[in-house]
BAFI-353416 format. One record per residue (C-alpha): residue number from 1; chain; x, y, z. Coordinates in nm, 3 decimals. Layout:
N
(r NUM, 'A', (X, Y, Z)),
...
END
This chain:
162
(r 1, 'A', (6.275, 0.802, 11.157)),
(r 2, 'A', (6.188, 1.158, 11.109)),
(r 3, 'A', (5.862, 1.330, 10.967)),
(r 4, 'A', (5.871, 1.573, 10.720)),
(r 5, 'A', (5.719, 1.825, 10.945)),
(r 6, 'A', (5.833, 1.730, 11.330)),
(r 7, 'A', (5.673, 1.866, 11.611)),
(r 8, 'A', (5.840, 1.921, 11.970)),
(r 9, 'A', (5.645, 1.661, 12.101)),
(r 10, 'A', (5.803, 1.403, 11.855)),
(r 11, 'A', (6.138, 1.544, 11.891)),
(r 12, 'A', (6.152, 1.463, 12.299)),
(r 13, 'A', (6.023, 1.136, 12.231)),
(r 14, 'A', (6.311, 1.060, 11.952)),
(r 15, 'A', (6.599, 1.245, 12.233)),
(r 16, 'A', (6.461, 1.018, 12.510)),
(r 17, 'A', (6.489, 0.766, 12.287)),
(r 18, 'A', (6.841, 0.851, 12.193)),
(r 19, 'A', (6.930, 0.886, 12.587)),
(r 20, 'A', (6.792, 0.519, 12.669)),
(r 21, 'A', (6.991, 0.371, 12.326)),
(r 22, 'A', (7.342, 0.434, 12.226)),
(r 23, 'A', (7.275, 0.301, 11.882)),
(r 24, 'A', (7.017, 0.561, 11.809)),
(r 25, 'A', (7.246, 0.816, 11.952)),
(r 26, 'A', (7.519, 0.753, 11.772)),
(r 27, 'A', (7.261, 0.685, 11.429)),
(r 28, 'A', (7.181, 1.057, 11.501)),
(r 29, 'A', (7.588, 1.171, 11.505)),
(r 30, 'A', (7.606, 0.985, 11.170)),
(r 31, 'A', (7.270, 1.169, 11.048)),
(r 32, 'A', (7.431, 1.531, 11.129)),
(r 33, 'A', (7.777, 1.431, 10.989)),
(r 34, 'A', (7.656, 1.271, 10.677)),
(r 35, 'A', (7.320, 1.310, 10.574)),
(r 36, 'A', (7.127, 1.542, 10.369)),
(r 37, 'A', (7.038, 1.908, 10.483)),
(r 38, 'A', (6.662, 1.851, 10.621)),
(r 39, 'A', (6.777, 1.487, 10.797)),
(r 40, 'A', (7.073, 1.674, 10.929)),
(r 41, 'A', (6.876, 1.947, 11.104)),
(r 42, 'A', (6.649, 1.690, 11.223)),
(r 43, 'A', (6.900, 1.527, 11.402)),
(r 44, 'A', (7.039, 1.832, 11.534)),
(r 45, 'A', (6.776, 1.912, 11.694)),
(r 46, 'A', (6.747, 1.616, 11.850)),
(r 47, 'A', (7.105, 1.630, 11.981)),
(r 48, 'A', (6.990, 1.930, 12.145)),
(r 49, 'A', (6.735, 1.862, 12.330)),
(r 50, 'A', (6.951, 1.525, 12.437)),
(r 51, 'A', (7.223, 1.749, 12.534)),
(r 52, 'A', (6.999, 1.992, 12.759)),
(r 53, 'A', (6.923, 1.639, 12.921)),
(r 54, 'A', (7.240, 1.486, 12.944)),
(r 55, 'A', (7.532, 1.686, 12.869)),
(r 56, 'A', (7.755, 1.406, 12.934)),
(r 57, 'A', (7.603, 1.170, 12.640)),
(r 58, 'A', (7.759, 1.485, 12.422)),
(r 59, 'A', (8.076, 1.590, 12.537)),
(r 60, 'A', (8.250, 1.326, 12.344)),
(r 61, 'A', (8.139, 1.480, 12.005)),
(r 62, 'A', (8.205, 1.859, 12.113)),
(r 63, 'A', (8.531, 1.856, 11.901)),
(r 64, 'A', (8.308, 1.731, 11.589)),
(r 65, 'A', (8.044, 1.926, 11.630)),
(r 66, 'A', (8.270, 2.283, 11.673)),
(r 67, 'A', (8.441, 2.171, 11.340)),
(r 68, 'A', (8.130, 2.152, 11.179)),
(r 69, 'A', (8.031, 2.463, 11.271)),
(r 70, 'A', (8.315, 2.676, 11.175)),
(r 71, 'A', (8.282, 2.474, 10.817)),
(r 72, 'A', (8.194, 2.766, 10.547)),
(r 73, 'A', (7.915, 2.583, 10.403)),
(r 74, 'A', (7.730, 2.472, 10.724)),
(r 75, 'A', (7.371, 2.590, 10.654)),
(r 76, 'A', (7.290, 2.852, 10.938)),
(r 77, 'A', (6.968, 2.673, 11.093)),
(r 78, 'A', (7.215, 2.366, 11.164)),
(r 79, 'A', (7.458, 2.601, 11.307)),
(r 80, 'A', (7.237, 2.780, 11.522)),
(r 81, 'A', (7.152, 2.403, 11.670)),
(r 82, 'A', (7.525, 2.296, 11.690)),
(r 83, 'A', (7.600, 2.635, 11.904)),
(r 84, 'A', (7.311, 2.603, 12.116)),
(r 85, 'A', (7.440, 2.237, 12.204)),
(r 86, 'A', (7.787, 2.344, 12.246)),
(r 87, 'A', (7.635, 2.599, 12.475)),
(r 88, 'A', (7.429, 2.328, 12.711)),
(r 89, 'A', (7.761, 2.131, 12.705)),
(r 90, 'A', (8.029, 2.175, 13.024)),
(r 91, 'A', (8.298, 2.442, 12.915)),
(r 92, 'A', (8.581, 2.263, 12.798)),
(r 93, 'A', (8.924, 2.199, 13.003)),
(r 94, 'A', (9.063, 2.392, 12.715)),
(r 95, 'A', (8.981, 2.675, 12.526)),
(r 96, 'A', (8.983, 2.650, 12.107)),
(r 97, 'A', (9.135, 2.990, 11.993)),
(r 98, 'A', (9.049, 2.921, 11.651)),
(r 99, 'A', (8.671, 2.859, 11.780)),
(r 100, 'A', (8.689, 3.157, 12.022)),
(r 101, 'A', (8.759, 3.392, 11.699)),
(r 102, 'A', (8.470, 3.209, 11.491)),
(r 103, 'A', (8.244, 3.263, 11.786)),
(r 104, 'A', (8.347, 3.647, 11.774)),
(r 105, 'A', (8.318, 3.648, 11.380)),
(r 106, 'A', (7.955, 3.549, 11.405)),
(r 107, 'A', (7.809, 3.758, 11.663)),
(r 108, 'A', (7.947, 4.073, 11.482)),
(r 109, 'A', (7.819, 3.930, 11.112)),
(r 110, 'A', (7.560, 4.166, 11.018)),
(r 111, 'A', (7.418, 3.875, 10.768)),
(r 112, 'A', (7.423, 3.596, 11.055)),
(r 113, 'A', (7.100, 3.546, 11.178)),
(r 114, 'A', (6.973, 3.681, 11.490)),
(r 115, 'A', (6.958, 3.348, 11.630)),
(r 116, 'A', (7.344, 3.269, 11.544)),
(r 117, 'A', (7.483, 3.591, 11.696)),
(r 118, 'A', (7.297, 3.524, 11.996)),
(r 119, 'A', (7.444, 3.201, 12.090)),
(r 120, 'A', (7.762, 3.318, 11.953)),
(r 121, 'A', (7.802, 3.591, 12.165)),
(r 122, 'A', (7.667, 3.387, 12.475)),
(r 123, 'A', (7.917, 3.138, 12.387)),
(r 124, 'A', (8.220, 3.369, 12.353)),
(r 125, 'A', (8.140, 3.558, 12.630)),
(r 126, 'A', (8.145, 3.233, 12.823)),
(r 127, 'A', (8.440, 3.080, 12.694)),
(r 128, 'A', (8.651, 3.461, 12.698)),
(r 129, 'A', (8.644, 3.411, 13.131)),
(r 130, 'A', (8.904, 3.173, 13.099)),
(r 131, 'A', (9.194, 3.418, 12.979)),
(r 132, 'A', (9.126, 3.805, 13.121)),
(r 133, 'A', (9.291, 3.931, 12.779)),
(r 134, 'A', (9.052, 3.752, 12.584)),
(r 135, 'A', (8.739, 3.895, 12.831)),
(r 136, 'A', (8.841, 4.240, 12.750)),
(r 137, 'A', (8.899, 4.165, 12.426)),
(r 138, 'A', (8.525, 4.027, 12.409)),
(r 139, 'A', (8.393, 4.338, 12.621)),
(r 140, 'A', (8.579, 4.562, 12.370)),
(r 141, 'A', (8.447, 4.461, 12.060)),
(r 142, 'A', (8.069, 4.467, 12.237)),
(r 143, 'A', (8.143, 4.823, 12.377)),
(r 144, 'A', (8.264, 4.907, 11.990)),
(r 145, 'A', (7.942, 4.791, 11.788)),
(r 146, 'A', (7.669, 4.987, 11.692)),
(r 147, 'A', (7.363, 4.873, 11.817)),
(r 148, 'A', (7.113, 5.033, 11.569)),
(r 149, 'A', (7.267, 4.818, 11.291)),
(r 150, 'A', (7.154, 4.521, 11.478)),
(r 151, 'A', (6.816, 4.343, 11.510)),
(r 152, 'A', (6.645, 4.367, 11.811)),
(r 153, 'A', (6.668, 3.954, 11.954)),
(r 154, 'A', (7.067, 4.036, 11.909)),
(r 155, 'A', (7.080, 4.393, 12.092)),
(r 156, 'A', (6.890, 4.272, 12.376)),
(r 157, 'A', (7.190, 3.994, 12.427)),
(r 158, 'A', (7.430, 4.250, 12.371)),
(r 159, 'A', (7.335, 4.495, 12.636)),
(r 160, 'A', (7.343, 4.214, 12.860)),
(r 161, 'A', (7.761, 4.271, 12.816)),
(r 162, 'A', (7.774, 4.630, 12.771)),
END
């Protein structure tokens, strides 16, 4: 199903795919939640690019996917994929504390990827409008870091806050 080297083009054939058939879609869940590192990223991506099409396909799995994320041993290329489809999802009737403080954890992770805190910090900032003690408790910790010990892709996201 998947090359060893995919290109774009491939990958929004295989999510149109997965948009027209449940079975694939749901052969792609299994692939993230089950199968081996490359395979699983493969499929994430995939999953991405479905949910920037059709949000609604994905909601369903949003509770999966942030579990998966917050795992410890979830390689950061898949997480960066997971967070950027939790970010093209609809915000959630209800907000996940536990996720809210993950999301915070990464974007101020000096060994997370530039990619990772990015997303993070979009998502947290998103999700902290829902409760104003959690928004200044997001502005807070923005106004608080130190931009010079961050890379440039993640200070230009953070002085989109400050």
């Amino acid at each position: 199903m998947f090359p060893s080297r995919p290109s774009k083009t491939h990958t929004l054939s295989l999510a149109n795919e997965a948009i027209a058939d449940a079975s694939k879609l749901s052969s792609l869940f299994n692939f993230i939640y089950k199968g081996s590192d490359p395979t699983r990223w493969r499929a994430a991506w995939i999953i991405e690019k479905v949910a920037l099409k059709q949000p609604t396909l994905i909601i369903d799995e949003r509770d999966n996917f942030i579990h998966l994320a917050m795992r410890p041993n979830t390689p950061n290329r898949l997480l960066r994929l997971l967070l950027t489809t939790l970010h093209h999802l609809p915000d959630a009737e209800e907000l996940n504390i536990a996720f809210f403080n993950f999301l915070l954890d990464r974007m101020i992770d000096l060994q997370s990827p530039p990619s990772v805190q990015s997303i993070a910090m979009k998502l947290a900032a998103r999700q902290s409008h829902y409760d104003s003690s959690l928004h200044s408790e997001f502005l807070s910790i923005i106004n608080n870091l130190e931009l010079s010990y961050y890379p440039a892709a993640t200070r230009s996201v953070l002085k989109r806050y400050i």
